[in-house]
N, C-alpha and C positions, 0 to 999 in steps of 0.2 A: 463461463459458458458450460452449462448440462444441461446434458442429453440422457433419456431413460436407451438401456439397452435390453435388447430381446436376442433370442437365438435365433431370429432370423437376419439380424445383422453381420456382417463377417467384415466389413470396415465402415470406418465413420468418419467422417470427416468435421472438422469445426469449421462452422459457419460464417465464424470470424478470422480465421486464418488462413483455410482452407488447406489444411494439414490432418496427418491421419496417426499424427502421435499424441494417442488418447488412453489415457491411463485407469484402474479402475481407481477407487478410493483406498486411502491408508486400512491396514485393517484393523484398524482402532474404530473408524468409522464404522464397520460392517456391525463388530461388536455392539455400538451405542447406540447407531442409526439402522435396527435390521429392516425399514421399509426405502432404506437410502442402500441396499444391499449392491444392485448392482446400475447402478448412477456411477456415471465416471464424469473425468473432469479434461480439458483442455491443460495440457502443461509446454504446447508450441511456444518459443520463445524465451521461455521462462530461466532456460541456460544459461542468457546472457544480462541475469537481472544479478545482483548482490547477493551472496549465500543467505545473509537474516531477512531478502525480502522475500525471497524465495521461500522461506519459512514461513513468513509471516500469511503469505497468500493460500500456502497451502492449510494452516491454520485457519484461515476462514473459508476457505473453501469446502473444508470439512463440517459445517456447520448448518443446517437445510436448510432453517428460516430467517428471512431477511432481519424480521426483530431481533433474533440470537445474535446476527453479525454489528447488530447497531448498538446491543448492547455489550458485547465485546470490545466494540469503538469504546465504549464508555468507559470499560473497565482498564483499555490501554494509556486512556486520560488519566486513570489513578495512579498508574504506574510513572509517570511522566520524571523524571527528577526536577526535585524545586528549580527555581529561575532565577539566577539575582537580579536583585532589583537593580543594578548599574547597567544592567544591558538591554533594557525597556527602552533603550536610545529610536530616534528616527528610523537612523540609519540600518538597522536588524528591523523594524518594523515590514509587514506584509499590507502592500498597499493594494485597494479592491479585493479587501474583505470586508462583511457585513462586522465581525467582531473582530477588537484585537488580537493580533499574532507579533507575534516576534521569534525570530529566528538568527540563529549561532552560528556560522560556518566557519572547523577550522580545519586545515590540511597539514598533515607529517607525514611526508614520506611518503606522499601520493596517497593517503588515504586517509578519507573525508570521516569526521564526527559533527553530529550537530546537538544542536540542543536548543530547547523552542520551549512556548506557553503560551496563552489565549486564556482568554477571559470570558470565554462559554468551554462547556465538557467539550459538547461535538467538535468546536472546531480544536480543541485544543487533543483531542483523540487520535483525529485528522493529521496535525503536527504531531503526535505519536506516532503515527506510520512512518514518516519520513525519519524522524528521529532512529527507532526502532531498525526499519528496514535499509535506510544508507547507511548510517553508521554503520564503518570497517568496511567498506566498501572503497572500489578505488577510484581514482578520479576519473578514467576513460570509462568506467561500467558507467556510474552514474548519470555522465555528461551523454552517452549514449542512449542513455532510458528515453524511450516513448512518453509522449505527454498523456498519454490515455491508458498508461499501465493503474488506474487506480480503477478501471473495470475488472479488472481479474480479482478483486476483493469481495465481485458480488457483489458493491454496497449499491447499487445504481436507484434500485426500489429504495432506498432508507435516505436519501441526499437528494436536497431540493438541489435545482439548476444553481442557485446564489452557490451553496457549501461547498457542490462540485466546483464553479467557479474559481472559489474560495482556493478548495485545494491544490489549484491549476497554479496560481498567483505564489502558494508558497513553495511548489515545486519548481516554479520558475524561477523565484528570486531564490532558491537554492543554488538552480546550473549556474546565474548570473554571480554568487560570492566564490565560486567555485573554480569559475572561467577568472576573475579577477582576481584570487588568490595565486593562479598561475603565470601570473604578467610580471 
C-alpha cells in the first residue's frame, strides 16, 4: 500500500489496516528512485512476520513499477537452489496449481526451512518467496501469518487470480507439513 505525501498531511493512515505507522522509504530509494522521494510505505504488521520476509517485502516494496517487481519474481526463481529429483514425490506436490510445484517442509528446533521447484519461472519465483522469506523462521510466526500477507509484495497488478490462487495453496500446504510435523 502507497500513498504520495504532501506537507499538508501531518497523519496518514493505511487504508488497509487503518494504522498510522507509516514510514518513508529506505534512503537507498530516495537515491535511485528521486520521483519516488517522498512515497512512503505501510509497515503495520509487518513485526510479526519472519525477519527474511520482512526483508524480502521491503525489498520490493522499494521497487515503483509493478514489471520491476515481476521481474524481480523472476530473478528470485534463478536464485531458487536445485531440487532433487527424489522429492518430486505426490506427497510434497502443491495441489490446485495451474503448473507444478513441490515443496520441502523440515523443522529443528522449531524452526522451519523449506525448499520447493515448479516447472514455470513465475510459479517457481512464487515458491522463492516462501522459500526465501520462512526459511529460519519459527514455527508459531509462520503458523500465525495471514493468508493474504503476499499483498504487501505489491505483486497484485502482475498475478492473475489462478497464480494468486496458486500461491495461496503453496502457503497453505506449507502451515498444513508444519502443523503435522509438530504431532
Amino acid at each position: 500500500m502507497h500513498v504520495e505525501f504532501s506537507a499538508v498531511h501531518s497523519r496518514l493512515l493505511c487504508s488497509r489496516c487503518l494504522n498510522s505507522t507509516w514510514r518513508t522509504r529506505v534512503q537507498l530509494s530516495r537515491t535511485r528512485f528521486p520521483a519516488f522521494r517522498n512515497q512512503l510505505y505501510c509497515t503495520a504488521g509487518q513485526e510479526d512476520y519472519p525477519p527474511n520476509l520482512s526483508k524480502l517485502i521491503q525489498s520490493f516494496s522499494i521497487v515503483p513499477d509493478p514489471m520491476l517487481r515481476y521481474k524481480q519474481l523472476l530473478f528470485l526463481a534463478k536464485k531458487l537452489p536445485s531440487f532433487p529429483e527424489e522429492q518430486r514425490v505426490d506427497d510434497n506436490k502443491v495441489h490446485g496449481c495451474t503448473s507444478q510445484v513441490w515443496i520441502v517442509v523440515r523443522v529443528e528446533n522449531g524452526v522451519v526451512y523449506l525448499s520447493a521447484d515448479s516447472d514455470s519461472q513465475l510459479t517457481k519465483g512464487l515458491a522463492a518467496l516462501l522459500v526465501e522469506g520462512l526459511s529460519g523462521g519459527c514455527v508459531e510466526t509462520i503458523l500465525g501469518l495471514p493468508m493474504d500477507f503476499i499483498q504487501d509484495f505489491g505483486l497484485n497488478q502482475s498475478l492473475t487470480p489462478s497464480r494468486t490462487s496458486g500461491f495461496l495453496n503453496m502457503f497453505q500446504l506449507v502451515k498444513i507439513k508444519i502443523a503435522e510435523l509438530q504431532q
